[in-house]
BARO-898752 format. One record per atom (N, C-alpha, C): residue in one letter; atom name; x, y, z. Coordinates in Angstrom, 2 decimals, decimal comma, padded with zeros to 5 digits. Layout:
// BARO-898752
@residuo = A&atomo = CA&X = X&Y = Y&Z = Z .
...
END
This chain:
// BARO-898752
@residuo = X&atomo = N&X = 014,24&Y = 060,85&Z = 035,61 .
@residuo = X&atomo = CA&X = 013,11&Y = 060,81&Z = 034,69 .
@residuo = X&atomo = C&X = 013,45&Y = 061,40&Z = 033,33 .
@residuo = X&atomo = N&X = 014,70&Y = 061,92&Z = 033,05 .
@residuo = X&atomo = CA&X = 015,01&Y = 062,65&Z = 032,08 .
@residuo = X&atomo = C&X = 014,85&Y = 061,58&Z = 031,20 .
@residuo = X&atomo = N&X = 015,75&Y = 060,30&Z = 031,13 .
@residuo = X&atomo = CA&X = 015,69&Y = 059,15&Z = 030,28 .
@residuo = X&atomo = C&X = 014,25&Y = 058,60&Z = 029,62 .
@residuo = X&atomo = N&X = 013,17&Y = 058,69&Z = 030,94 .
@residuo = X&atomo = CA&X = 012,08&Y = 058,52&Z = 029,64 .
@residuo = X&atomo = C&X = 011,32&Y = 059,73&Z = 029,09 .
@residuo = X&atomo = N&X = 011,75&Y = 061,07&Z = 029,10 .
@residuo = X&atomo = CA&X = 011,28&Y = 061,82&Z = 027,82 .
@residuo = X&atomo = C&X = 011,96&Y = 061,66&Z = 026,55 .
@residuo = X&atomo = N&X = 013,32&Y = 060,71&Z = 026,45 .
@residuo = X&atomo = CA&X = 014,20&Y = 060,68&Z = 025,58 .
@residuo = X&atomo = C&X = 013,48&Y = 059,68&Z = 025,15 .
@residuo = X&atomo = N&X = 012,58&Y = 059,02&Z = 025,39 .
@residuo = X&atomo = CA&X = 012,18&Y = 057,87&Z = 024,86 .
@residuo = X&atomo = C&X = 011,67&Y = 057,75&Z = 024,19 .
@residuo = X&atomo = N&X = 011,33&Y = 056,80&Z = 022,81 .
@residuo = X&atomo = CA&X = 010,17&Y = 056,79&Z = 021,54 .
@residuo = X&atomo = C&X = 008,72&Y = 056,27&Z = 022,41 .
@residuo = X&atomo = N&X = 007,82&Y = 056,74&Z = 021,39 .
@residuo = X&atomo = CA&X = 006,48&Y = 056,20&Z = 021,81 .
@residuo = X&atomo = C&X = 006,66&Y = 054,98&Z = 022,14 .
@residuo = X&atomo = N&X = 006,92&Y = 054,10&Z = 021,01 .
@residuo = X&atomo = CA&X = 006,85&Y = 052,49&Z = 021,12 .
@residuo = X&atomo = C&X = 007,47&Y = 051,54&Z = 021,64 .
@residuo = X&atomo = N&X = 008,76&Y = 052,42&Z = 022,63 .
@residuo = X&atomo = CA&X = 009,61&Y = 052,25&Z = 023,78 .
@residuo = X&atomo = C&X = 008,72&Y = 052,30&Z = 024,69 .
@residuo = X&atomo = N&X = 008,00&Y = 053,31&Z = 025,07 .
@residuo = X&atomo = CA&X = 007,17&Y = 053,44&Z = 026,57 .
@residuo = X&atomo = C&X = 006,00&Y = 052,39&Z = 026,08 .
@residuo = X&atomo = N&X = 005,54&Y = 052,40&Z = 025,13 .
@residuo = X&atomo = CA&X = 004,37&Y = 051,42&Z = 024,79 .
@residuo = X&atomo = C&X = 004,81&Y = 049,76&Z = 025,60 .
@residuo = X&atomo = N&X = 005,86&Y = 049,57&Z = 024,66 .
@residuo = X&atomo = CA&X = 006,33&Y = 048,25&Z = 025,42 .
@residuo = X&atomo = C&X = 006,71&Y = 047,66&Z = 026,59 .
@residuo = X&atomo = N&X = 007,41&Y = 049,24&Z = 027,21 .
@residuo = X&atomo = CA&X = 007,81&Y = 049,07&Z = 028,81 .
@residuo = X&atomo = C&X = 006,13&Y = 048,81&Z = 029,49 .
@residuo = X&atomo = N&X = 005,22&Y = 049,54&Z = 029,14 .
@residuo = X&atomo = CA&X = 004,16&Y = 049,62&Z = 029,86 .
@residuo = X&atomo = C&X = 003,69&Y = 047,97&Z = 029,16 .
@residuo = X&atomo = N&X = 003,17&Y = 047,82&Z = 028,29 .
@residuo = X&atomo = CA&X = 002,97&Y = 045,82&Z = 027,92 .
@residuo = X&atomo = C&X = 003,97&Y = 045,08&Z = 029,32 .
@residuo = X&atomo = N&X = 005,14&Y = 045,37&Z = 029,26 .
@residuo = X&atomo = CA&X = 005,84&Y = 044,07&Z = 030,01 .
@residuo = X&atomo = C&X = 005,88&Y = 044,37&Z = 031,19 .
@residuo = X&atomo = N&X = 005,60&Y = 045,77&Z = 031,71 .
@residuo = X&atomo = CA&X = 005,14&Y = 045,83&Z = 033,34 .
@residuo = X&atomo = C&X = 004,30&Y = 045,29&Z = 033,72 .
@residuo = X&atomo = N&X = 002,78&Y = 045,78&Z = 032,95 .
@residuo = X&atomo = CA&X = 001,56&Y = 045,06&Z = 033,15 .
@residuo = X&atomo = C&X = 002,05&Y = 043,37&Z = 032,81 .
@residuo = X&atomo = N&X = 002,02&Y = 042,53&Z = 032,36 .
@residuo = X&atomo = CA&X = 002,69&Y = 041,26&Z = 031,92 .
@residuo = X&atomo = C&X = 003,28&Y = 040,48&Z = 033,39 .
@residuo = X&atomo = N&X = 004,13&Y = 041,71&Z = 033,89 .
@residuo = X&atomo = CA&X = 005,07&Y = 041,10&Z = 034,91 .
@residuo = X&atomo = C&X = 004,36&Y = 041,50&Z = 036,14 .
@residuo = X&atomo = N&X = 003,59&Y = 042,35&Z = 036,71 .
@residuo = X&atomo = CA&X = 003,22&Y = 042,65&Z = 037,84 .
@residuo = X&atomo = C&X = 001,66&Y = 041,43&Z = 038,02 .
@residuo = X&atomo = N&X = 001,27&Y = 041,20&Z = 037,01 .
@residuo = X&atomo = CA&X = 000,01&Y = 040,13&Z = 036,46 .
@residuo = X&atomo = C&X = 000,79&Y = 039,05&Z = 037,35 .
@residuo = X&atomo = N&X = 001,69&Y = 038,51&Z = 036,88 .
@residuo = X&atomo = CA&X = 002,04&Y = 037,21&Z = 036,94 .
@residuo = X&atomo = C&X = 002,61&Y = 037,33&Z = 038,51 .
@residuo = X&atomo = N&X = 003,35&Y = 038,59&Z = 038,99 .
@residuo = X&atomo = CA&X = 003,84&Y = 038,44&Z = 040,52 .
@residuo = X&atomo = C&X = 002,58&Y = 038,62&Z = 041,04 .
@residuo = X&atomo = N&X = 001,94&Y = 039,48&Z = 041,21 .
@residuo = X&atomo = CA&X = 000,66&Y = 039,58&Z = 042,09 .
@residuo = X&atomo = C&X = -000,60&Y = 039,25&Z = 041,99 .
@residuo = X&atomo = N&X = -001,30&Y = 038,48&Z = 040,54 .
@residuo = X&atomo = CA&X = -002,04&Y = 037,57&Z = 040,53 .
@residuo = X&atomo = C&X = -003,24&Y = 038,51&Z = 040,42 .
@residuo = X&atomo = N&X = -004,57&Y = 037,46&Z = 041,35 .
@residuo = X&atomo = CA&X = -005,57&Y = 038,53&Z = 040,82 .
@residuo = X&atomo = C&X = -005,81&Y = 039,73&Z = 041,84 .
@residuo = X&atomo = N&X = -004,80&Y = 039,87&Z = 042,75 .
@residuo = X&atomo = CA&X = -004,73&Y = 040,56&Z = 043,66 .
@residuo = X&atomo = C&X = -004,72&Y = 041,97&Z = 043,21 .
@residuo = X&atomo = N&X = -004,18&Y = 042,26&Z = 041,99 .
@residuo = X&atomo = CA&X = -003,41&Y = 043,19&Z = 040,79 .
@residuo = X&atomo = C&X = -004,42&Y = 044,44&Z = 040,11 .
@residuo = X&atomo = N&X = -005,43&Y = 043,72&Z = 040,86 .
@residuo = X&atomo = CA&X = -006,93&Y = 044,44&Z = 040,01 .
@residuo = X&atomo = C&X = -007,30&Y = 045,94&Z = 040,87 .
@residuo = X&atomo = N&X = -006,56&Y = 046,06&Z = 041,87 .
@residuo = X&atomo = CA&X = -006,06&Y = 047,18&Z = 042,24 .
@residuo = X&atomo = C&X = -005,68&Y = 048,58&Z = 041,47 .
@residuo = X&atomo = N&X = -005,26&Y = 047,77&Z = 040,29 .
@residuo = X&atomo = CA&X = -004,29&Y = 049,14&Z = 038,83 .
@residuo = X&atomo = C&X = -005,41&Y = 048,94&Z = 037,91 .
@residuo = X&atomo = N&X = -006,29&Y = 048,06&Z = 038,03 .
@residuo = X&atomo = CA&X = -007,04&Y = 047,60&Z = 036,77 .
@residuo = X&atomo = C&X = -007,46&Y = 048,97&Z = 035,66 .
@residuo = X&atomo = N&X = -007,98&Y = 050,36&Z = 036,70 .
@residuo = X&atomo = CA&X = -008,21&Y = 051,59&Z = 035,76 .
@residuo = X&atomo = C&X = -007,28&Y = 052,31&Z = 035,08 .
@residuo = X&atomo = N&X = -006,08&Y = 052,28&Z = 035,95 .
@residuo = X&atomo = CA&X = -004,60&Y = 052,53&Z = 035,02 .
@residuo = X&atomo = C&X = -004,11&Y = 051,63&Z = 033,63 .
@residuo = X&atomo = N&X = -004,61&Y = 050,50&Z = 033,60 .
@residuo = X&atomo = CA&X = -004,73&Y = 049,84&Z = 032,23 .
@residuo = X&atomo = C&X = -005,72&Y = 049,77&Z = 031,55 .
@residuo = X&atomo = N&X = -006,98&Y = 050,30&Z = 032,21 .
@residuo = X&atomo = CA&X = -007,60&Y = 050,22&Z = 031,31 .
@residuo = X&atomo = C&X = -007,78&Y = 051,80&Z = 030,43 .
@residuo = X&atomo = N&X = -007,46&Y = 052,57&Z = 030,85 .
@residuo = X&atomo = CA&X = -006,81&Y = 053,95&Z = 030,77 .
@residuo = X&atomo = C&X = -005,54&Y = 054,00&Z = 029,04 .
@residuo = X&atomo = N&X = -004,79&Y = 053,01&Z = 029,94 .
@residuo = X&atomo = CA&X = -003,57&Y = 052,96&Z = 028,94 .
@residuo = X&atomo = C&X = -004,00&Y = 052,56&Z = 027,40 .
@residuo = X&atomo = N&X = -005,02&Y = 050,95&Z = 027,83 .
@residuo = X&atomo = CA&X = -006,01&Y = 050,48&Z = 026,19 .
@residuo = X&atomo = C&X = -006,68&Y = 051,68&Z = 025,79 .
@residuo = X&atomo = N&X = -007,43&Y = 052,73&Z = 026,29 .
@residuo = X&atomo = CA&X = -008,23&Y = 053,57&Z = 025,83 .
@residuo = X&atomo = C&X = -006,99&Y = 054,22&Z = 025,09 .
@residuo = X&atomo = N&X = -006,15&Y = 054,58&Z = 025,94 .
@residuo = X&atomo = CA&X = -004,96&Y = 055,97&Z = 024,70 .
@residuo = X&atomo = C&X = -004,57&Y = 055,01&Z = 023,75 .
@residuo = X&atomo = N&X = -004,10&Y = 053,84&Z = 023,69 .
@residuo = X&atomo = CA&X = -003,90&Y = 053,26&Z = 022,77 .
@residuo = X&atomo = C&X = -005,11&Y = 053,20&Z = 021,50 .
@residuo = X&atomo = N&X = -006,22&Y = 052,86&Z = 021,73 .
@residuo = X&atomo = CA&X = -007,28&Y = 052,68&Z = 020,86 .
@residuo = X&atomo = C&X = -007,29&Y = 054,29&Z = 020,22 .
@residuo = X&atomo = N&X = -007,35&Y = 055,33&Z = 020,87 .
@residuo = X&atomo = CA&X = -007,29&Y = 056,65&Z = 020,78 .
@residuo = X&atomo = C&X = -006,34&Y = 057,16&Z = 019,61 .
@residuo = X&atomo = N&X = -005,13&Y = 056,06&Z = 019,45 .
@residuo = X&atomo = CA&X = -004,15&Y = 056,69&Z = 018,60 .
@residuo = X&atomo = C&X = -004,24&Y = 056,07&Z = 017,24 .
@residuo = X&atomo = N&X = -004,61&Y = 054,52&Z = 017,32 .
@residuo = X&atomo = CA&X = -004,83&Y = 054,14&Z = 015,84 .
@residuo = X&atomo = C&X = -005,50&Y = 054,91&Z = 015,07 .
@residuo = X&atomo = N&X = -006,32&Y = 055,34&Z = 014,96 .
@residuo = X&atomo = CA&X = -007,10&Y = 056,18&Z = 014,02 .
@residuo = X&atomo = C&X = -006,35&Y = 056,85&Z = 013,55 .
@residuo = X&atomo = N&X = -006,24&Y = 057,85&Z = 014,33 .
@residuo = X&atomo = CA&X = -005,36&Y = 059,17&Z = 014,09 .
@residuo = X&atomo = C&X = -004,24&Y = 058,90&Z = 013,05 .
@residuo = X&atomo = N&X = -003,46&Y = 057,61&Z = 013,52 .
@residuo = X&atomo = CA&X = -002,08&Y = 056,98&Z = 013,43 .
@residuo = X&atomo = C&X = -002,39&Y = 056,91&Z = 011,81 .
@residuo = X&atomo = N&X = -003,47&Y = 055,72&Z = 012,20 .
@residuo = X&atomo = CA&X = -003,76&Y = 055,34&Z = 010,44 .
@residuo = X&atomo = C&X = -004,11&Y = 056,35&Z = 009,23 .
@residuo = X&atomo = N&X = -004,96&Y = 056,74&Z = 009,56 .
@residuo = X&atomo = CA&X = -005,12&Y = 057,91&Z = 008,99 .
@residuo = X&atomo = C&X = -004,13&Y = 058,50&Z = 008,08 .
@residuo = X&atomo = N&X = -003,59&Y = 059,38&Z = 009,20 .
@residuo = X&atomo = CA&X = -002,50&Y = 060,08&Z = 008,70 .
@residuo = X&atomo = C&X = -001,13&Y = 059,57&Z = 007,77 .
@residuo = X&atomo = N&X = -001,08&Y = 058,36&Z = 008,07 .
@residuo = X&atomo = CA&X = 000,19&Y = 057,71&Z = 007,40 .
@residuo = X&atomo = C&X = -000,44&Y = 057,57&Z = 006,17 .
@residuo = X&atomo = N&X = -002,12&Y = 056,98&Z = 005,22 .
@residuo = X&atomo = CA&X = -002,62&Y = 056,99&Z = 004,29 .
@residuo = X&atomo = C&X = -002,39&Y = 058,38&Z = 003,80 .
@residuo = X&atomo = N&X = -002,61&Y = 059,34&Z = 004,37 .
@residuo = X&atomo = CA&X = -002,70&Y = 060,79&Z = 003,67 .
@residuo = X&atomo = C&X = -001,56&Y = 061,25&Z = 003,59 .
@residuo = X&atomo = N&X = -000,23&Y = 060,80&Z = 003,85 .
@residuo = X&atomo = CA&X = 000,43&Y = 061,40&Z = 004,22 .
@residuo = X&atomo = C&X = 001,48&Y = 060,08&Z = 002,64 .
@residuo = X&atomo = N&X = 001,22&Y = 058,84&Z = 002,55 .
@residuo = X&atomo = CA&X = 001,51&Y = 058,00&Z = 001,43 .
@residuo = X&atomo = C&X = 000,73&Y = 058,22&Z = -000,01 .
@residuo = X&atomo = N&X = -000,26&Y = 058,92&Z = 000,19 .
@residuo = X&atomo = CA&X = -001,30&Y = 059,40&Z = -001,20 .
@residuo = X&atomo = C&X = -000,50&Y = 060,43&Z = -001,52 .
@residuo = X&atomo = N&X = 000,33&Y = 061,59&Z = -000,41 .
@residuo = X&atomo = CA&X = 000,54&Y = 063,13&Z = -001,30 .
@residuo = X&atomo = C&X = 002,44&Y = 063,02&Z = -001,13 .
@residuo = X&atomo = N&X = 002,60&Y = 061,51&Z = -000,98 .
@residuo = X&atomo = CA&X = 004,07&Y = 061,47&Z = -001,86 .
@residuo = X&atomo = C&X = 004,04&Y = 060,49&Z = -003,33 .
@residuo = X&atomo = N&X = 002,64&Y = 060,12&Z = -003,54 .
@residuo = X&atomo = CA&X = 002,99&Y = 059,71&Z = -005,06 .
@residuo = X&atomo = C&X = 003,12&Y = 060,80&Z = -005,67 .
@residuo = X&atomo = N&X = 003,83&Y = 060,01&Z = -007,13 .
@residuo = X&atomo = CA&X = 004,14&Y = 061,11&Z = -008,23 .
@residuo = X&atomo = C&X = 002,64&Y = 061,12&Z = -009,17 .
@residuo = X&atomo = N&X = 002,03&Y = 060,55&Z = -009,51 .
@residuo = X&atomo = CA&X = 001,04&Y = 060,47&Z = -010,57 .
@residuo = X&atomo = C&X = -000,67&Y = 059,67&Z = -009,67 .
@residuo = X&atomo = N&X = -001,34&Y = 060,14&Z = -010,61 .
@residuo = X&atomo = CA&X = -003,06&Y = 059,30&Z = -010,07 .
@residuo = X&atomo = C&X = -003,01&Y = 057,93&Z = -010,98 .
@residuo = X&atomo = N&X = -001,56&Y = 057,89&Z = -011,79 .
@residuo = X&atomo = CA&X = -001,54&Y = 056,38&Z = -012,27 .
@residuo = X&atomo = C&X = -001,50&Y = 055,03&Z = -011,15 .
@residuo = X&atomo = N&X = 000,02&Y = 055,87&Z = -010,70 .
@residuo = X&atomo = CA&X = -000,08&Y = 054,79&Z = -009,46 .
@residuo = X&atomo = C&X = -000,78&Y = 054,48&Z = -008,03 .
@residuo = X&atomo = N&X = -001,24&Y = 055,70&Z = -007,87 .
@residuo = X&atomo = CA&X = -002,66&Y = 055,77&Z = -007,41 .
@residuo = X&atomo = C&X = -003,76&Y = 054,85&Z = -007,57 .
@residuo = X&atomo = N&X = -004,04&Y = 054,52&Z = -008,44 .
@residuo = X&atomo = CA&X = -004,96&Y = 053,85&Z = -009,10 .
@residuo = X&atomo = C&X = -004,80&Y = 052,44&Z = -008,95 .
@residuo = X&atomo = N&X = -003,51&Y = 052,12&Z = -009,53 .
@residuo = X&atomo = CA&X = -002,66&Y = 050,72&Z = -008,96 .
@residuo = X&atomo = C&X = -002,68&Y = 050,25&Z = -007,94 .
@residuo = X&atomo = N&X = -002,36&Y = 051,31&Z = -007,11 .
@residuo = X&atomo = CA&X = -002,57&Y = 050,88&Z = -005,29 .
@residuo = X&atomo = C&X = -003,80&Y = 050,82&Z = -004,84 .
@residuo = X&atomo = N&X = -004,22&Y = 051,53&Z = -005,05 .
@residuo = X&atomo = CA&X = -006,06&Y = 051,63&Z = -004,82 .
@residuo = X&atomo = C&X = -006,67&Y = 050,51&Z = -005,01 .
@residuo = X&atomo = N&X = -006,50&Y = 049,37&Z = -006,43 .
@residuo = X&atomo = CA&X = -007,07&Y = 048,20&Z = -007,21 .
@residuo = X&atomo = C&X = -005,91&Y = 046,68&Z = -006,08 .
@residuo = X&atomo = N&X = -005,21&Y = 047,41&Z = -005,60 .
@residuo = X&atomo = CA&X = -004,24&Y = 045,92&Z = -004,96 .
@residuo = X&atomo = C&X = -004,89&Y = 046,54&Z = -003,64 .
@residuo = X&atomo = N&X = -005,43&Y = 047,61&Z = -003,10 .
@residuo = X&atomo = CA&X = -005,57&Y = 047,88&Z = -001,97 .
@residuo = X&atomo = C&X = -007,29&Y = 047,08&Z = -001,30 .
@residuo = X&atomo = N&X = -007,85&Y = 047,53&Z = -002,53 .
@residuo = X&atomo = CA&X = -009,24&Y = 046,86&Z = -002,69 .
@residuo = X&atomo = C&X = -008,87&Y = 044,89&Z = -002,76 .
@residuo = X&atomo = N&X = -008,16&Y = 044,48&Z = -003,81 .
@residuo = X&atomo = CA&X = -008,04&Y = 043,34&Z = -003,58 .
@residuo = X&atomo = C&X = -007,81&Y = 042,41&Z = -002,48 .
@residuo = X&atomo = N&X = -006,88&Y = 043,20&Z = -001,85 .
@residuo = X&atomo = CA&X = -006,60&Y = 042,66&Z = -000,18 .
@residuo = X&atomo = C&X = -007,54&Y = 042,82&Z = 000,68 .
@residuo = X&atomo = N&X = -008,44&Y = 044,07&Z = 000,99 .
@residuo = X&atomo = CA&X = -009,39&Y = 044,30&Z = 001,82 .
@residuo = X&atomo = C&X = -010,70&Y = 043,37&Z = 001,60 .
@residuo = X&atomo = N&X = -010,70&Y = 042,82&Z = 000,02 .
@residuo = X&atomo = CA&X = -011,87&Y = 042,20&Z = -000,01 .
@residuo = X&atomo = C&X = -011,28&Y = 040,17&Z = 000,29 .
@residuo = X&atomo = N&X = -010,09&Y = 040,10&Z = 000,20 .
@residuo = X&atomo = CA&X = -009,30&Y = 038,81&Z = 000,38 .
@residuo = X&atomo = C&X = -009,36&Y = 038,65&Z = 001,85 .
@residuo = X&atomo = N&X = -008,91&Y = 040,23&Z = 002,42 .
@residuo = X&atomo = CA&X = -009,14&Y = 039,41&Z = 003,91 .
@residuo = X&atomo = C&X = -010,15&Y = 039,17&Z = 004,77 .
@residuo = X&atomo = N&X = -011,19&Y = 040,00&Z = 004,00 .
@residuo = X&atomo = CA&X = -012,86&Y = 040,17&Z = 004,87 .
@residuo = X&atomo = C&X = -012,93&Y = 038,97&Z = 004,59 .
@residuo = X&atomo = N&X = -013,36&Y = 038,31&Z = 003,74 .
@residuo = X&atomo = CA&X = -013,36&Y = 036,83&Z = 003,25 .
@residuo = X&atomo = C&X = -012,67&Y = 035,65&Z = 004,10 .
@residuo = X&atomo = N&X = -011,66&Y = 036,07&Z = 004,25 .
@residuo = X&atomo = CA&X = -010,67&Y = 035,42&Z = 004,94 .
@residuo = X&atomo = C&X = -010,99&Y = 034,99&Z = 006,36 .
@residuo = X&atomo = N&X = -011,35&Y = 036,68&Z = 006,98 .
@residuo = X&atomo = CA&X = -011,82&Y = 036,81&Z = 008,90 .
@residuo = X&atomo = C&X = -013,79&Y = 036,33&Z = 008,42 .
@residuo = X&atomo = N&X = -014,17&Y = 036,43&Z = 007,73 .
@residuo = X&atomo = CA&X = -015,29&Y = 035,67&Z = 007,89 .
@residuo = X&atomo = C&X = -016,06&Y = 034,13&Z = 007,76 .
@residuo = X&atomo = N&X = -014,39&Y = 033,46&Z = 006,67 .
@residuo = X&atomo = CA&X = -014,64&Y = 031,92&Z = 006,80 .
@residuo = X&atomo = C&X = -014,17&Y = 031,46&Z = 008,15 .
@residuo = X&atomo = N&X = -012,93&Y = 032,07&Z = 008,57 .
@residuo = X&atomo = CA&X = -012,74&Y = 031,57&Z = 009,79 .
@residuo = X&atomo = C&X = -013,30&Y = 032,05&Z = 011,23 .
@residuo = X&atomo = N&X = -013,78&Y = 033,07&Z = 011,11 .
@residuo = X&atomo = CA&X = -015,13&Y = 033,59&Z = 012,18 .
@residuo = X&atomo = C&X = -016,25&Y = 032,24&Z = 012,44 .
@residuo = X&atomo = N&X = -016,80&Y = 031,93&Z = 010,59 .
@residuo = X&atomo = CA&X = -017,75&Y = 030,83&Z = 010,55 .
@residuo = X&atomo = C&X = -017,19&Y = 029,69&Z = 011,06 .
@residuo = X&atomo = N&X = -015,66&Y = 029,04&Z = 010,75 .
@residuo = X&atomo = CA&X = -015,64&Y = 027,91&Z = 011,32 .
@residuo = X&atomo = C&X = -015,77&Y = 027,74&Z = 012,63 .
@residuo = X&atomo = N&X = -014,82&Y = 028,78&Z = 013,46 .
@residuo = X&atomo = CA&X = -014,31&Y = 029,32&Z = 014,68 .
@residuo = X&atomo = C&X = -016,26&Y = 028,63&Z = 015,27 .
@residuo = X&atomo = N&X = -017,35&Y = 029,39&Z = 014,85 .
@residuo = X&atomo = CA&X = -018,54&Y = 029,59&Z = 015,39 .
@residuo = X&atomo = C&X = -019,20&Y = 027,99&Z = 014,98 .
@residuo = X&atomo = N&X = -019,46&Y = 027,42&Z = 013,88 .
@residuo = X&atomo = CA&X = -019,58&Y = 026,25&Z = 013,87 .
@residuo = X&atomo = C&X = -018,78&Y = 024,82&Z = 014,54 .
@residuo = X&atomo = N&X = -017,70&Y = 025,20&Z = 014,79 .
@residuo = X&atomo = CA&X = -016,51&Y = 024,58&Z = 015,74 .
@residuo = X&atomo = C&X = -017,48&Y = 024,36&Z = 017,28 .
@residuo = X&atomo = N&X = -017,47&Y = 025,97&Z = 017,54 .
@residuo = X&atomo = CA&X = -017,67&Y = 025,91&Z = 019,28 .
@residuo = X&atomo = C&X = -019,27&Y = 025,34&Z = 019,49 .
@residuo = X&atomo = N&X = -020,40&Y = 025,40&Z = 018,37 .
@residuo = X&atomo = CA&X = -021,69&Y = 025,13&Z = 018,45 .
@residuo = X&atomo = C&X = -021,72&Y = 023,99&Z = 018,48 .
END
């Protein structure tokens, strides 16, 4: 067991994706046996984005040099957020006019 404390997060992340993946497909719906152990695993996962995100923003704001470029990023940061809401809501609408 020494080998997986040596391991990165996103090493065990993936081993755990392609177990679940592979034990799905050998044992079918028989499998629903582990079902709280994955659903366990989605909760720590959901648990860490935040945190994750978060911190990498605060942590990319207090290595700029100036509130110039600050400002820059902020105005391309807004542009994208409002490009892609736009984006997930024409195709939400088609997606929903499609299936109606």
């Amino acid at each position: 067991m020494k080998w997986w404390k040596n391991q990165k997060l996103y090493v065990k992340i993936l081993i755990g994706v392609i177990l679940g993946i592979v034990l799905g497909i050998i044992f079918g719906p028989s499998i629903k046996v582990i079902k709280p152990i994955g659903d366990i695993f989605i909760r720590l996962l959901q648990m860490l984005i935040i945190p994750l995100t978060f911190f990498t923003i605060i942590s990319g704001v207090n290595k700029l040099e100036s509130i110039k470029k600050l400002q820059s990023i902020g105005g391309k940061i807004m542009l994208i957020y409002i490009g892609t809401s736009l984006l997930s809501v024409f195709i939400g609408s088609l997606i929903a006019l499609t299936i109606n």
